[in-house]
N, CA, C and O atoms as CSV, one atom per row, in Angstrom:
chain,resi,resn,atom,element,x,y,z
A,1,UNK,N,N,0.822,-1.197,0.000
A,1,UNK,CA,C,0.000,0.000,0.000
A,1,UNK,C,C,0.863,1.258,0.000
A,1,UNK,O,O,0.427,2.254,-0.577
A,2,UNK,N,N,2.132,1.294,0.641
A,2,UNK,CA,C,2.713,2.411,0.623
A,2,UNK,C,C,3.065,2.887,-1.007
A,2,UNK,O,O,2.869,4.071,-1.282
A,3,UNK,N,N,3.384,2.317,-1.670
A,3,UNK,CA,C,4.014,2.302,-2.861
A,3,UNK,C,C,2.947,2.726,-3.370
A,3,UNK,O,O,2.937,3.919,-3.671
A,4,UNK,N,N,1.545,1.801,-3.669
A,4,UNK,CA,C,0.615,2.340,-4.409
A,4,UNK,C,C,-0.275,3.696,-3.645
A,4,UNK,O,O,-1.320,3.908,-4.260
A,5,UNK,N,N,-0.157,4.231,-2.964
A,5,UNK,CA,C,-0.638,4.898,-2.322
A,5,UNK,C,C,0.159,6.526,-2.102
A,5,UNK,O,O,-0.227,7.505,-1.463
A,6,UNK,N,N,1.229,6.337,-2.808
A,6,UNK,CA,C,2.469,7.874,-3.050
A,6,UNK,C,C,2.660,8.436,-1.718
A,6,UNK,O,O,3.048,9.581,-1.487
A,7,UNK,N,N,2.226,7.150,-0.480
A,7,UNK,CA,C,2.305,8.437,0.763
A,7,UNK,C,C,3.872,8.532,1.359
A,7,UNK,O,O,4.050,8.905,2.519
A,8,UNK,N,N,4.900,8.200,0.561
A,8,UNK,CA,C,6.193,8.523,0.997
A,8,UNK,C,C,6.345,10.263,0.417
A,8,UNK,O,O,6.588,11.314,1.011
A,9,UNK,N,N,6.061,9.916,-1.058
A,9,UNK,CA,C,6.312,11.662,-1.404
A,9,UNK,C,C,5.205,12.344,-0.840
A,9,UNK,O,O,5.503,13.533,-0.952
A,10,UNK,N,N,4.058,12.258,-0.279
A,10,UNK,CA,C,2.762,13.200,0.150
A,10,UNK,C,C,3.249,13.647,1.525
A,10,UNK,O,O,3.058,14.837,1.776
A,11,UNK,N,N,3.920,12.811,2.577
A,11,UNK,CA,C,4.411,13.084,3.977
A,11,UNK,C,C,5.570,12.455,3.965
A,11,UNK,O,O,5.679,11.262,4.250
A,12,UNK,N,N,6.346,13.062,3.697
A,12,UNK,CA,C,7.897,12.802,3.671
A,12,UNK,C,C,8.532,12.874,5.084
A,12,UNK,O,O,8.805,13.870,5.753
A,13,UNK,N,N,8.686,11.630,5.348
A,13,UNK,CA,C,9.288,11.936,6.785
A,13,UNK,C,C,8.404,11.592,7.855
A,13,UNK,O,O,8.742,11.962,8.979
A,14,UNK,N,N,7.223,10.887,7.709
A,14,UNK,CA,C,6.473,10.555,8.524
A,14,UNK,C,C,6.516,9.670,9.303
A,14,UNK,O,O,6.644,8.478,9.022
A,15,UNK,N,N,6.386,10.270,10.661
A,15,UNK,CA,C,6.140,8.814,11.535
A,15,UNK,C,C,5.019,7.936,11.338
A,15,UNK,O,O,4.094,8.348,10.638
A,16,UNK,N,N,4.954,6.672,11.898
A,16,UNK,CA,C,3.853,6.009,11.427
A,16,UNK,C,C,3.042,5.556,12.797
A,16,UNK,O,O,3.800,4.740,13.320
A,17,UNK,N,N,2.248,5.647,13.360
A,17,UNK,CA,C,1.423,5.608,14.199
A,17,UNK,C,C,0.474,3.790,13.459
A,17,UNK,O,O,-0.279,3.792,12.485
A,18,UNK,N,N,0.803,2.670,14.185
A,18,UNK,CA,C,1.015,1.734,14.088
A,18,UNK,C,C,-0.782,1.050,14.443
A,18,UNK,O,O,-1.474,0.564,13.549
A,19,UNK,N,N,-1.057,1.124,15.326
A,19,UNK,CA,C,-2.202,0.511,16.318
A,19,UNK,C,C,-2.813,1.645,17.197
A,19,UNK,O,O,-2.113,2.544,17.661
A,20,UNK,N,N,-4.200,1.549,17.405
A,20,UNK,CA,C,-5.102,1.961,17.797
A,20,UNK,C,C,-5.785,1.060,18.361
A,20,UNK,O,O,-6.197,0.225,17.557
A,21,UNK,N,N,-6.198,0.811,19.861
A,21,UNK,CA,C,-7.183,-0.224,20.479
A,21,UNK,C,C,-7.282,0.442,21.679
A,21,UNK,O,O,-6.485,1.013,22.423
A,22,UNK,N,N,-8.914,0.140,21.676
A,22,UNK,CA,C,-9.462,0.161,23.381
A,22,UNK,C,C,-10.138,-0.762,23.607
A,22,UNK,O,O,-10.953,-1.268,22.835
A,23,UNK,N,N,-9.790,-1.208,25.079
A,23,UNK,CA,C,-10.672,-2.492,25.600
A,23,UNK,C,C,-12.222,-2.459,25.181
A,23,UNK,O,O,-12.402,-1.392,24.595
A,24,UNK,N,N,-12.996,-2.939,25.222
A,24,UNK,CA,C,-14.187,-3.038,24.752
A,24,UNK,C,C,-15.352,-2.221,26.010
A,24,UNK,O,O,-16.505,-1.888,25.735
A,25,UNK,N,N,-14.805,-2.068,27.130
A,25,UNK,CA,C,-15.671,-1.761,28.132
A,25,UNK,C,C,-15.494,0.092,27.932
A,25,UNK,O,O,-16.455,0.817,27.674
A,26,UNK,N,N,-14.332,0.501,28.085
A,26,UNK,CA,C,-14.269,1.531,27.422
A,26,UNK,C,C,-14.047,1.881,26.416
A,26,UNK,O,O,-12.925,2.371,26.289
A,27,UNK,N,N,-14.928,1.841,25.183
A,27,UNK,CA,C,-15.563,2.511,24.242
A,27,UNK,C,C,-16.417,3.629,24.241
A,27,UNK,O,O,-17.096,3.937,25.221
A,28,UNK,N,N,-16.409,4.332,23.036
A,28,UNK,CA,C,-17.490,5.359,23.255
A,28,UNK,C,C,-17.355,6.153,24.464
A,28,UNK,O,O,-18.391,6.593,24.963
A,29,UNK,N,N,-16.086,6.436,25.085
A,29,UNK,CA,C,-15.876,7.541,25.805
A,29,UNK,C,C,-14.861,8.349,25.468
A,29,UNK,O,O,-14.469,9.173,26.294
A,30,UNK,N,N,-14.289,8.257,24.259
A,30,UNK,CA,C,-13.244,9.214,23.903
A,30,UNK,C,C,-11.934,8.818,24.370
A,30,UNK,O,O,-10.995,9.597,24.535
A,31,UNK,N,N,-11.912,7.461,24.594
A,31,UNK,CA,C,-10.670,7.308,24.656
A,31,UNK,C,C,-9.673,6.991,23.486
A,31,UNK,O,O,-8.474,6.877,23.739
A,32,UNK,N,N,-10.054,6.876,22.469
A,32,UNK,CA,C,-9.483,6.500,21.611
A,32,UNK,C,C,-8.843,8.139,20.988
A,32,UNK,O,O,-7.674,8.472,20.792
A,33,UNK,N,N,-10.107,8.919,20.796
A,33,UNK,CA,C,-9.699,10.181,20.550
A,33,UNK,C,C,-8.723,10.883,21.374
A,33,UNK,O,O,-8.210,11.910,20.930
A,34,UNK,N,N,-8.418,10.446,22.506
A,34,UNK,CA,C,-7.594,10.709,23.752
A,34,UNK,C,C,-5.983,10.645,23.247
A,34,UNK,O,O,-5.090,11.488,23.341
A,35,UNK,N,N,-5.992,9.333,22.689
A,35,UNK,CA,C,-4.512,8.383,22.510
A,35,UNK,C,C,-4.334,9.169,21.064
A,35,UNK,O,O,-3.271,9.788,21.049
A,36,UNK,N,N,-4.786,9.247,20.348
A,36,UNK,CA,C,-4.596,9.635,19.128
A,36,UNK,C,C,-4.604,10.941,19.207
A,36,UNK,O,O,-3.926,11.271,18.234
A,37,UNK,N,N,-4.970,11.992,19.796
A,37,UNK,CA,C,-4.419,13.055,20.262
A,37,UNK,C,C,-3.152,13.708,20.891
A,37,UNK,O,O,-2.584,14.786,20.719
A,38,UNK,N,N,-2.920,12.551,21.743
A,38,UNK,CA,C,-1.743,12.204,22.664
A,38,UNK,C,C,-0.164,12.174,22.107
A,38,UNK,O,O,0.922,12.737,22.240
A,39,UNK,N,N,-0.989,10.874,21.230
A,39,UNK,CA,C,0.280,10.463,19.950
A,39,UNK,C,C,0.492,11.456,18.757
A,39,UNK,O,O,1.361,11.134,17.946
A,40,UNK,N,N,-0.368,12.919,18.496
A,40,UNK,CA,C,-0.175,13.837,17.407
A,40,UNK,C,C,0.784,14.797,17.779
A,40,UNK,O,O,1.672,15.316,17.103
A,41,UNK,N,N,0.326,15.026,19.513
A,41,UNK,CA,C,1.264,15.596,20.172
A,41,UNK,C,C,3.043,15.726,20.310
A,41,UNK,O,O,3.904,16.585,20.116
A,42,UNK,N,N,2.943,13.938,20.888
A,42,UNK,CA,C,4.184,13.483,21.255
A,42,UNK,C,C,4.983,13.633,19.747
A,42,UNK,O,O,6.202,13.483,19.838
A,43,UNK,N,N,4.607,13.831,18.759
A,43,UNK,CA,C,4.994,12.943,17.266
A,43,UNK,C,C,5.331,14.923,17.053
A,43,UNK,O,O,6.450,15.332,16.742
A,44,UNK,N,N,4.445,15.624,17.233
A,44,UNK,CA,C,5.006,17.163,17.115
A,44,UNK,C,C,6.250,17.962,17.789
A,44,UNK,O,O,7.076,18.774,17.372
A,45,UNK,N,N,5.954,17.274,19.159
A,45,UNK,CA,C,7.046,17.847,20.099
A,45,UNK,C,C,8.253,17.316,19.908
A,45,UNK,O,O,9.225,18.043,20.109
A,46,UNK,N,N,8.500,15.615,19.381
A,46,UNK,CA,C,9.732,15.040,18.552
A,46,UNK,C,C,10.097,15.830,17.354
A,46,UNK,O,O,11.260,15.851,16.950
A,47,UNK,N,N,9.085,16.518,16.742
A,47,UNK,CA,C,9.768,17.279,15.768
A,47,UNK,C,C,9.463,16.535,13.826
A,47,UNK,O,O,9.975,16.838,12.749
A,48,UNK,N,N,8.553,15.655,14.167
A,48,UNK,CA,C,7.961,15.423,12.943
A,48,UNK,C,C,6.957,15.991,11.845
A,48,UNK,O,O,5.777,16.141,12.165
A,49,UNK,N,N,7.332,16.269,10.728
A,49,UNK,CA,C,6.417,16.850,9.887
A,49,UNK,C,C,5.106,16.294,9.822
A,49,UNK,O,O,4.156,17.073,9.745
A,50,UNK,N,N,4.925,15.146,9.841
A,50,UNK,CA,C,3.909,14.008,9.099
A,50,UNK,C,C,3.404,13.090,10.281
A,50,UNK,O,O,3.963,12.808,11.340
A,51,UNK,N,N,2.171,12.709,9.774
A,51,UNK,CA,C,2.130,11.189,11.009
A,51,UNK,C,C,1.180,10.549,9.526
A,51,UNK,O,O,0.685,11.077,8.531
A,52,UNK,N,N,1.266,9.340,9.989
A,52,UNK,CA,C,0.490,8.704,9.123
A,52,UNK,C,C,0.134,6.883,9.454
A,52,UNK,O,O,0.717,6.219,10.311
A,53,UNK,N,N,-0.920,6.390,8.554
A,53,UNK,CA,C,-1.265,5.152,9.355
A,53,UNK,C,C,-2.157,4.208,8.150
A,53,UNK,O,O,-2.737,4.355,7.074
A,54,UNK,N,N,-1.852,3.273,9.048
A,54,UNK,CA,C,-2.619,1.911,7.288
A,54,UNK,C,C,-3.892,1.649,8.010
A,54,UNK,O,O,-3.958,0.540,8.539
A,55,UNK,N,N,-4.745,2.304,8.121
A,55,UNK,CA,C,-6.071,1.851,8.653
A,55,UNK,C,C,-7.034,1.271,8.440
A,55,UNK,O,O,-8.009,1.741,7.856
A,56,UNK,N,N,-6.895,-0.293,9.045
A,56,UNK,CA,C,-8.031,-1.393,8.513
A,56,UNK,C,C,-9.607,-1.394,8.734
A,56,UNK,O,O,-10.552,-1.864,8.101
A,57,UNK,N,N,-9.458,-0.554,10.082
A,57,UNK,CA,C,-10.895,-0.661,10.498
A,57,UNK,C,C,-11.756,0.631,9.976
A,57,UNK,O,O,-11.276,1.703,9.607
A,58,UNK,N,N,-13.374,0.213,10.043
A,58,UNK,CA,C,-14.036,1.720,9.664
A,58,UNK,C,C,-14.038,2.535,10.953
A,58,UNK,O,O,-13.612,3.688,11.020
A,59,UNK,N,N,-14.712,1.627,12.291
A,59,UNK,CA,C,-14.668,2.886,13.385
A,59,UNK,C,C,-13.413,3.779,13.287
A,59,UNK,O,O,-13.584,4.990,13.428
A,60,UNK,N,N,-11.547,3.071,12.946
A,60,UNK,CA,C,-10.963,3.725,13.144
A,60,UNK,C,C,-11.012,4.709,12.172
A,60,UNK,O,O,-10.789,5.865,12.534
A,61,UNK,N,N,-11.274,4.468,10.948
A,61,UNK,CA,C,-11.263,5.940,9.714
A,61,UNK,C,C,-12.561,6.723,9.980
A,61,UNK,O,O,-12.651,7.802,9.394
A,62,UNK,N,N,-13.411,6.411,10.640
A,62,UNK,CA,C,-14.493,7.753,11.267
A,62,UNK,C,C,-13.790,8.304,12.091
A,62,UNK,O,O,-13.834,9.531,12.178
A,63,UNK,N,N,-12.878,7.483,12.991
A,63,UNK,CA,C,-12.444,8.695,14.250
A,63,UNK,C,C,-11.177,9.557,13.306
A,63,UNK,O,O,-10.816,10.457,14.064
A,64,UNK,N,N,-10.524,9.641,12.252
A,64,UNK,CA,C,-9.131,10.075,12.099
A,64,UNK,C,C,-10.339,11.398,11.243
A,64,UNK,O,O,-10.375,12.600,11.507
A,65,UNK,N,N,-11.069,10.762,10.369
A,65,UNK,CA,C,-11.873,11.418,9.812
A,65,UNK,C,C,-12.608,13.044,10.344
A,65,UNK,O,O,-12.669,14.183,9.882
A,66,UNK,N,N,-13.123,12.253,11.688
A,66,UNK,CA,C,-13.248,13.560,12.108
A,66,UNK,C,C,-12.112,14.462,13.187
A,66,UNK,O,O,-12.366,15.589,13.611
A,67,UNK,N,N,-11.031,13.807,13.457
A,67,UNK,CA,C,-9.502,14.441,13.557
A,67,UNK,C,C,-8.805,15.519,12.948
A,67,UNK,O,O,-7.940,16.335,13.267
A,68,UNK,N,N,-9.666,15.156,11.708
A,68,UNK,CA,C,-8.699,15.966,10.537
A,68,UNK,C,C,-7.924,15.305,9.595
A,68,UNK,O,O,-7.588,15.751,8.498
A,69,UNK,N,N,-7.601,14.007,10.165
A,69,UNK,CA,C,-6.436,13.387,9.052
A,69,UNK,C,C,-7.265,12.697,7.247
A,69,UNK,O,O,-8.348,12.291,6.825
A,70,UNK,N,N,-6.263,12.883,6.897
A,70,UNK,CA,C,-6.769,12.462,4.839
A,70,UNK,C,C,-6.476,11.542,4.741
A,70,UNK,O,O,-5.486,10.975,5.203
A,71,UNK,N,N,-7.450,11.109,3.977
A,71,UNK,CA,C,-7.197,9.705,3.573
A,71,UNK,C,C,-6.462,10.074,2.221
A,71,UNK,O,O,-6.901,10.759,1.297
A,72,UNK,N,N,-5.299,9.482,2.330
A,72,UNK,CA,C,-4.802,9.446,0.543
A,72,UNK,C,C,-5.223,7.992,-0.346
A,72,UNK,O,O,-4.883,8.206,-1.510
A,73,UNK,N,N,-5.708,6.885,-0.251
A,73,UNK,CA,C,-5.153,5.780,-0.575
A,73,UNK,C,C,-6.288,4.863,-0.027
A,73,UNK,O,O,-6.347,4.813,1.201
A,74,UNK,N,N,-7.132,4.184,-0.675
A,74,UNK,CA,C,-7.885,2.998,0.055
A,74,UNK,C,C,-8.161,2.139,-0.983
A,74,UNK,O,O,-8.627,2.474,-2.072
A,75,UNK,N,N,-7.823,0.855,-0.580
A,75,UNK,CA,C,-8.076,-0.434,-1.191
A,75,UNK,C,C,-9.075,-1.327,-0.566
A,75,UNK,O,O,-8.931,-1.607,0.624
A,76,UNK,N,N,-10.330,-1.929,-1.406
A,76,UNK,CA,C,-11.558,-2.806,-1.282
A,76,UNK,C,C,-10.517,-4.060,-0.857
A,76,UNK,O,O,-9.536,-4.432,-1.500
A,77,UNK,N,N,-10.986,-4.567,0.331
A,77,UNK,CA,C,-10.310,-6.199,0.252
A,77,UNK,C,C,-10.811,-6.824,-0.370
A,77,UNK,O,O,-9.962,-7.495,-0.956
A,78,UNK,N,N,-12.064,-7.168,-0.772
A,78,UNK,CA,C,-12.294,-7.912,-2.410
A,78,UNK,C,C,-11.354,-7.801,-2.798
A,78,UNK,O,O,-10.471,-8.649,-2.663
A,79,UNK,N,N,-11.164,-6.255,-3.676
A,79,UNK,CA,C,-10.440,-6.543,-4.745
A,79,UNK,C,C,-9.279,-7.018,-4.668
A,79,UNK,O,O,-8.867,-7.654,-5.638
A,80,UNK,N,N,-8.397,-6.838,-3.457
A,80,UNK,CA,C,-7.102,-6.957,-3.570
A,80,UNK,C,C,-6.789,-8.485,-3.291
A,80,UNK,O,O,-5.728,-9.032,-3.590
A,81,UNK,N,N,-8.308,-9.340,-2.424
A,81,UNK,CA,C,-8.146,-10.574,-3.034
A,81,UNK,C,C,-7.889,-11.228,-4.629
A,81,UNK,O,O,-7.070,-11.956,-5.190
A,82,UNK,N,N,-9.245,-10.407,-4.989
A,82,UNK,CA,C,-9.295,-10.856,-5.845
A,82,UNK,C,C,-7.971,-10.692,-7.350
A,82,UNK,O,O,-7.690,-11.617,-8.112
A,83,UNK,N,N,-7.568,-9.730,-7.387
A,83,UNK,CA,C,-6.613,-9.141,-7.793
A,83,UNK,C,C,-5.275,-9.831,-7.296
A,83,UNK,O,O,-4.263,-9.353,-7.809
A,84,UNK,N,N,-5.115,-10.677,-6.557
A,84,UNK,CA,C,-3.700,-11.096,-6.166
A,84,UNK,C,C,-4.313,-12.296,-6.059
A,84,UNK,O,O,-3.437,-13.035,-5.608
A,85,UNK,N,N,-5.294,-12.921,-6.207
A,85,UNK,CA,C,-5.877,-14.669,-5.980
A,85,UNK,C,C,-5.157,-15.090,-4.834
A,85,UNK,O,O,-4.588,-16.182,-4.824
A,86,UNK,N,N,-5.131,-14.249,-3.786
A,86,UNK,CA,C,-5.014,-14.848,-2.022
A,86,UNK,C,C,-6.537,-15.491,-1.854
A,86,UNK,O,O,-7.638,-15.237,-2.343
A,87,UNK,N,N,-6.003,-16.486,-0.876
A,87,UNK,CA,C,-6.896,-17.085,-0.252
A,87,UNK,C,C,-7.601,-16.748,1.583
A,87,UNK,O,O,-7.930,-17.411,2.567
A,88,UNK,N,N,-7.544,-15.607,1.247
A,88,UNK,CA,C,-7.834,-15.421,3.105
A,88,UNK,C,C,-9.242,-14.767,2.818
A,88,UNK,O,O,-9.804,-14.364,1.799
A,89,UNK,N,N,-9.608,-14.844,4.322
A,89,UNK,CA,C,-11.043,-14.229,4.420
A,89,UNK,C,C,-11.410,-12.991,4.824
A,89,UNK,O,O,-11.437,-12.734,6.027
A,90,UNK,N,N,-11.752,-12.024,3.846
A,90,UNK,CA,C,-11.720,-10.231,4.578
A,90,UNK,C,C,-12.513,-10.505,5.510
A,90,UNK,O,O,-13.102,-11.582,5.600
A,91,UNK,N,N,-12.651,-9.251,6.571
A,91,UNK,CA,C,-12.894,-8.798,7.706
A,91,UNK,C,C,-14.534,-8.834,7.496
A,91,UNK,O,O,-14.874,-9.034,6.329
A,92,UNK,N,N,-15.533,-8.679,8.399
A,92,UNK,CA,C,-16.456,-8.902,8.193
A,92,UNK,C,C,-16.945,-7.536,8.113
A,92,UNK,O,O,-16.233,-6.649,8.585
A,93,UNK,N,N,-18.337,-7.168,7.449
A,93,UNK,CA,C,-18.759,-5.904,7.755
A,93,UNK,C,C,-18.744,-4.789,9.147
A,93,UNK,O,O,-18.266,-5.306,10.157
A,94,UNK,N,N,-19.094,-3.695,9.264
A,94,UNK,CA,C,-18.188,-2.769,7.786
A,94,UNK,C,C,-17.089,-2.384,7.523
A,94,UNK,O,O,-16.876,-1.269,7.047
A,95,UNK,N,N,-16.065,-3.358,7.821
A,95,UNK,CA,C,-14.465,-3.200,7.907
A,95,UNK,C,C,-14.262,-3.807,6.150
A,95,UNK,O,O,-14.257,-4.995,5.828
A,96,UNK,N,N,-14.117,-2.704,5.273
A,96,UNK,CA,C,-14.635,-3.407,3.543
A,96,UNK,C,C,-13.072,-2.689,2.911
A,96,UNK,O,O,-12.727,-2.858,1.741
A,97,UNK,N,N,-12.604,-2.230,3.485
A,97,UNK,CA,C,-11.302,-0.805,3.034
A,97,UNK,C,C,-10.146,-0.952,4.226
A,97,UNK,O,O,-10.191,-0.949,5.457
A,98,UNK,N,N,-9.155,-1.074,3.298
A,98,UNK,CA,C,-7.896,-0.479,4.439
A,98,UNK,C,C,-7.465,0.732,3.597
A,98,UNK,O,O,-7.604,0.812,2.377
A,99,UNK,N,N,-7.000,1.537,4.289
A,99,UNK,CA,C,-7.046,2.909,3.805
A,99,UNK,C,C,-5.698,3.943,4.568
A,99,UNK,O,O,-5.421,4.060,5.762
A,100,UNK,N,N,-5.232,4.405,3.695
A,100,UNK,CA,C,-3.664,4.938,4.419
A,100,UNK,C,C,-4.134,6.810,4.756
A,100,UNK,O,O,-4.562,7.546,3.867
A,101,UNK,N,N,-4.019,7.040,5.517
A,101,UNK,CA,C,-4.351,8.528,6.284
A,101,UNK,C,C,-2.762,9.007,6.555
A,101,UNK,O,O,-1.779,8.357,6.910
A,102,UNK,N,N,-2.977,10.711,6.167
A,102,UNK,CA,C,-2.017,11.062,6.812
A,102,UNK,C,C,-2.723,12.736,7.390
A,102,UNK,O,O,-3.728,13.369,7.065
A,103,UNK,N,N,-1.478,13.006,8.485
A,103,UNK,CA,C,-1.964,14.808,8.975
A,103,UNK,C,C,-0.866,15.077,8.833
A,103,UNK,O,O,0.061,14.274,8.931
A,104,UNK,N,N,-0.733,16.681,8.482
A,104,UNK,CA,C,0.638,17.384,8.841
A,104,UNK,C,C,0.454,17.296,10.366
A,104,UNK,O,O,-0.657,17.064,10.844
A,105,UNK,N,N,1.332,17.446,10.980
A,105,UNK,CA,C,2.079,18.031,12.163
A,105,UNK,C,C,1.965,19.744,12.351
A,105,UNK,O,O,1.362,20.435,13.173
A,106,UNK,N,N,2.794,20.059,11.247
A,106,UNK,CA,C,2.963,21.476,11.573
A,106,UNK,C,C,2.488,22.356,10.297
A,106,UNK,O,O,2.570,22.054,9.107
A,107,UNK,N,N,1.877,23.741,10.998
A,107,UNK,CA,C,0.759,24.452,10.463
A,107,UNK,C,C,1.441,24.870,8.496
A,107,UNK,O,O,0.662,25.222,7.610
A,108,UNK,N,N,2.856,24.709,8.293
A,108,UNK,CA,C,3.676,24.716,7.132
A,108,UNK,C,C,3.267,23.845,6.068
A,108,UNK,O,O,3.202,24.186,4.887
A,109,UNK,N,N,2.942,22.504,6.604
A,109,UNK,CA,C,2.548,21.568,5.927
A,109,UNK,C,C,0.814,20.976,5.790
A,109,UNK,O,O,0.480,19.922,5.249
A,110,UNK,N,N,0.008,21.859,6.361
A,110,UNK,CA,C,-1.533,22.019,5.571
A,110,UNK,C,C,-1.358,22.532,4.489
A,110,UNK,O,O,-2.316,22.746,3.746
């Protein structure tokens, strides 16, 4: 996905913000928006232009979504089954897209 997706030249220099999870009991209290806030921070004050992320799930591309971060890049797992004749089983609804997001960091790079 990186390759097909140009997000080396779009955020040059980006850190990559890896995983996103909350236990299941706390959900729906903003904790997720918490950590991912946290981590835009820490990733600014290191001194990074870029953050960016391969995001499989939909809850997670609603929350980046309304963050601010862009999606550059999303691939149907159909297709990319189908298109590479793997044999695995996509994710069940509505997890249908993995999708690569990025934010600037700093106000230079909006």
């Amino acid at each position: 996905m990186e390759e097909r997706s140009g997000v080396v030249d779009l955020a040059p220099d980006a850190v990559e913000m890896r995983l996103i999870a909350v236990e299941e009991d706390w959900r729906q209290r903003g904790v997720a928006k918490s950590l991912v806030g946290a981590t835009e921070e820490i990733c600014r004050f290191q001194g990074y232009p870029w953050i960016k992320t391969y995001c499989t799930s939909s809850y997670t591309a609603r929350l980046l979504e309304k963050l601010n971060w862009r999606p550059v890049f999303s691939l149907n797992y159909l297709d990319y089954i189908t298109d590479n004749g793997c044999d695995i089983k996509p994710p069940p609804c509505p997890h249908t897209h993995a999708t690569v997001y990025i934010k600037a960091l700093t106000e230079d790079k909006t």
